[in-house]
N, CA, C and O of each residue as an XYZ file, in Angstrom:
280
protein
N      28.240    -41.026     -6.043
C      28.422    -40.448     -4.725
C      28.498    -41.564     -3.687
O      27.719    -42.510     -3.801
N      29.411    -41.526     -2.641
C      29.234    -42.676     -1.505
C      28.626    -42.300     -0.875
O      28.233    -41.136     -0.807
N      28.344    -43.265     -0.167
C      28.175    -43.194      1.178
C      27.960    -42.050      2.659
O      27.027    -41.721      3.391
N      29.307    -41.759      2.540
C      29.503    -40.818      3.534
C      29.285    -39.552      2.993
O      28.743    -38.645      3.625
N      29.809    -39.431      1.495
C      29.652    -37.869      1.321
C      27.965    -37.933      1.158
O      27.472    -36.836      1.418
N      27.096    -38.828      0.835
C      25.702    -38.451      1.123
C      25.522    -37.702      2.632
O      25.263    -36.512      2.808
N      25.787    -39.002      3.941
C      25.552    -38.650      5.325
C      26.091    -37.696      5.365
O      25.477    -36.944      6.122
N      27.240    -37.085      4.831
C      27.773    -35.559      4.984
C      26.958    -34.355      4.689
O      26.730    -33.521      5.566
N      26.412    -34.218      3.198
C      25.451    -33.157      2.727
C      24.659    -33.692      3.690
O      24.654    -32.659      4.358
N      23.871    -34.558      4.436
C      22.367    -34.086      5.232
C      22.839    -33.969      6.663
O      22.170    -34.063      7.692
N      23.766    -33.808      6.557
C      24.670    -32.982      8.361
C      24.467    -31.581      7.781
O      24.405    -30.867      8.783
N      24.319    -30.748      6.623
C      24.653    -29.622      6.663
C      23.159    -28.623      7.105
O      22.013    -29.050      6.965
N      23.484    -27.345      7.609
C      22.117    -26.613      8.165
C      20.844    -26.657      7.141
O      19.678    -26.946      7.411
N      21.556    -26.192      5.574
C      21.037    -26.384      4.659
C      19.961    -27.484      4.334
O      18.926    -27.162      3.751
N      20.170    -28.596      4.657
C      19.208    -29.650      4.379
C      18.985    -30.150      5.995
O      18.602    -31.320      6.032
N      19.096    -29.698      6.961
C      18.511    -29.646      8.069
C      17.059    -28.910      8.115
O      16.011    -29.255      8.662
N      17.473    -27.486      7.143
C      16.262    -26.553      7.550
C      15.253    -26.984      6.267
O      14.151    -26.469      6.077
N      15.665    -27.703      5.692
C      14.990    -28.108      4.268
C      14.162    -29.223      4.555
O      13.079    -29.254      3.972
N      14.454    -30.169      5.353
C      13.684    -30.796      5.702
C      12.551    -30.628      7.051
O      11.496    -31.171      7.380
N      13.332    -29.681      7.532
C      12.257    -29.114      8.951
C      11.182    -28.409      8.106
O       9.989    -28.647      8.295
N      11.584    -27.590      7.225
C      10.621    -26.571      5.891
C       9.452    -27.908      6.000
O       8.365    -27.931      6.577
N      10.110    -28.906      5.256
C       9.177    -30.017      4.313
C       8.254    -30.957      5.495
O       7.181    -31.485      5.203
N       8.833    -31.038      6.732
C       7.944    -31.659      7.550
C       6.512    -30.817      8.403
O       5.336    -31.071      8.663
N       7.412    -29.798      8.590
C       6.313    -28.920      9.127
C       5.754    -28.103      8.630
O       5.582    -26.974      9.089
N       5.209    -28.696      7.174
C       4.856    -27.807      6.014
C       3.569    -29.218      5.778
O       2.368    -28.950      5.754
N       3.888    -30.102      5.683
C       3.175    -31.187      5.278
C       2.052    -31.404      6.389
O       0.861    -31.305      6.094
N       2.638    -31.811      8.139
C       2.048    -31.927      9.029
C       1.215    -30.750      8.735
O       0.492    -31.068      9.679
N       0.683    -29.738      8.313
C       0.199    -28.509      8.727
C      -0.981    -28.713      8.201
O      -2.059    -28.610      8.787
N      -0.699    -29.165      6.492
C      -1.570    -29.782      5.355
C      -2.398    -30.844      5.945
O      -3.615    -30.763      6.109
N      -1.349    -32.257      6.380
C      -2.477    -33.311      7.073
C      -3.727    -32.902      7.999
O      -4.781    -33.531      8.095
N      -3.347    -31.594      8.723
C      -4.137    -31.314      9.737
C      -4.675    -29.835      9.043
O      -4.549    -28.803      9.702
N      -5.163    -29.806      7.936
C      -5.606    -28.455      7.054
C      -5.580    -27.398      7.926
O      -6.587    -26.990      8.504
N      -4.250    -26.834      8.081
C      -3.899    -25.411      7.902
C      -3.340    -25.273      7.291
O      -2.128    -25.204      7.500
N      -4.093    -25.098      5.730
C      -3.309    -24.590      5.096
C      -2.222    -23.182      5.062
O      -1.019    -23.007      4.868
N      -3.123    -22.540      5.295
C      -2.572    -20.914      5.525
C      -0.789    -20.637      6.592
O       0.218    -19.977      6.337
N      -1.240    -21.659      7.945
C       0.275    -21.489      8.567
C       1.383    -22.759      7.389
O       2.608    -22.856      7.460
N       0.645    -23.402      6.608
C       1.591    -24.208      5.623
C       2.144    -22.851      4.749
O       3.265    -22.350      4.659
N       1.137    -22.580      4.289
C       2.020    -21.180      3.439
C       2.788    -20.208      4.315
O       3.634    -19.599      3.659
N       2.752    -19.913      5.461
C       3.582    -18.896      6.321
C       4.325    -20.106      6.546
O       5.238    -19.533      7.142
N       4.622    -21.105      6.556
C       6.205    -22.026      6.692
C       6.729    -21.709      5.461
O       7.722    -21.004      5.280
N       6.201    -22.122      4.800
C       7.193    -21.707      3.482
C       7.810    -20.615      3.082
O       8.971    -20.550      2.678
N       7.103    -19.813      3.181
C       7.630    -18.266      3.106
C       8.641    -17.416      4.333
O       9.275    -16.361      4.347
N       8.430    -18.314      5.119
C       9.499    -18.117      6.341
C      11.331    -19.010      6.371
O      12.398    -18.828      6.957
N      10.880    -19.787      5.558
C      11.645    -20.722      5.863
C      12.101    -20.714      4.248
O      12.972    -21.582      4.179
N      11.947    -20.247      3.192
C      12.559    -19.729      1.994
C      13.667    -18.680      1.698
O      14.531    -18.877      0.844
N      13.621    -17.973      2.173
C      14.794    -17.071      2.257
C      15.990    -17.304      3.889
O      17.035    -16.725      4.183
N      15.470    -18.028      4.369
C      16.605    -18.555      4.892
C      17.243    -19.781      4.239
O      18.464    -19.658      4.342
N      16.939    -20.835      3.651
C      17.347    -21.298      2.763
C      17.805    -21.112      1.303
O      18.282    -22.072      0.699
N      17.698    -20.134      0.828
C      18.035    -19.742     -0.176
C      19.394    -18.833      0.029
O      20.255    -18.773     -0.849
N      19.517    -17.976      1.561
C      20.739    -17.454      1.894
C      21.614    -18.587      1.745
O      22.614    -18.638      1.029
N      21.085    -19.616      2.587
C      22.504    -20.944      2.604
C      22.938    -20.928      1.067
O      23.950    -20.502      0.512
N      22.035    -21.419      0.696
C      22.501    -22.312     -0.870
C      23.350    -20.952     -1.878
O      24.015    -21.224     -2.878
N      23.152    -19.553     -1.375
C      23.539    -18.853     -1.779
C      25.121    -18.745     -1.625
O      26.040    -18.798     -2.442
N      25.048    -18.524      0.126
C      26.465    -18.622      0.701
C      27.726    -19.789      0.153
O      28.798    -19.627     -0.432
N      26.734    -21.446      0.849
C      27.382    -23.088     -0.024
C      28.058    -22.652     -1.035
O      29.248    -22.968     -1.039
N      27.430    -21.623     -2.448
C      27.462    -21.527     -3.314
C      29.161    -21.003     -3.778
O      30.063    -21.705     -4.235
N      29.164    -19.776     -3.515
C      30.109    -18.135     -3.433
C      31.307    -18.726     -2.459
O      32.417    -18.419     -2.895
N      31.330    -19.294     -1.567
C      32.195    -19.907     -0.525
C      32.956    -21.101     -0.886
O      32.576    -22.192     -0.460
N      34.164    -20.992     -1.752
C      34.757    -22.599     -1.930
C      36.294    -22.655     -0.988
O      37.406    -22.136     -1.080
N      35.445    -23.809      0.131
C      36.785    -23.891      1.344
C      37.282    -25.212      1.083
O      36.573    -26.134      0.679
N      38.379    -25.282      1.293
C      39.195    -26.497      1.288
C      38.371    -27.886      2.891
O      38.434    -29.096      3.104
N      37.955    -27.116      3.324
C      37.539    -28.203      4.780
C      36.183    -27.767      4.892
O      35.773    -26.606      4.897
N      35.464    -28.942      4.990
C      34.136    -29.156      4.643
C      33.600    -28.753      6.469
O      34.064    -29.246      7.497
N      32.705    -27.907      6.356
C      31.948    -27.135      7.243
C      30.666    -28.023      8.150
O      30.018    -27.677      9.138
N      30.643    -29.208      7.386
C      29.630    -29.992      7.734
C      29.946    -31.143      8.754
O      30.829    -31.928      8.407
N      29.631    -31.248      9.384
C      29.629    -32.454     10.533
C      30.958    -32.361     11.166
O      31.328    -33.179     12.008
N      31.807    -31.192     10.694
C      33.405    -31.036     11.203
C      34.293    -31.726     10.984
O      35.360    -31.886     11.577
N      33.796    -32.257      9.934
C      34.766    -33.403      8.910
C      35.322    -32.588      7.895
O      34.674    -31.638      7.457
N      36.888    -32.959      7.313
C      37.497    -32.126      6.358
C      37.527    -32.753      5.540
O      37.337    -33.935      5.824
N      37.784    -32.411      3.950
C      37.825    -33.309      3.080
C      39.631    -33.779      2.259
O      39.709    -34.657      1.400
């Protein structure tokens, strides 16, 4: 994989919200709440799982991400 098509997949919402999931899931832990760590996850799981669903079922010729075509 190069380069760009890496910086490309982490332009997409998909690994935008995947990593917002993973940061404000962790911070929650450092500072033991656990409990709103588990209500991130469970909030923020089925919206990610729609994406990867959609990514999935959806094959477009022009890449949706950063408004770059391929």
């Amino acid at each position: 994989m190069q380069l760009k098509e890496i910086g490309l997949q982490l332009c997409t919402c998909t690994w935008i919200e995947i990593m917002t999931c993973i940061g404000i899931t962790f911070y929650l832990l450092y500072i033991s709440e656990n409990r709103l760590a588990l209500i991130t996850i469970l909030a923020f799981s089925p919206l990610i799982g729609f994406h990867f669903a959609v990514s999935r079922t959806i094959k477009d010729e022009h890449c949706v991400t950063c408004g770059e075509s391929n």
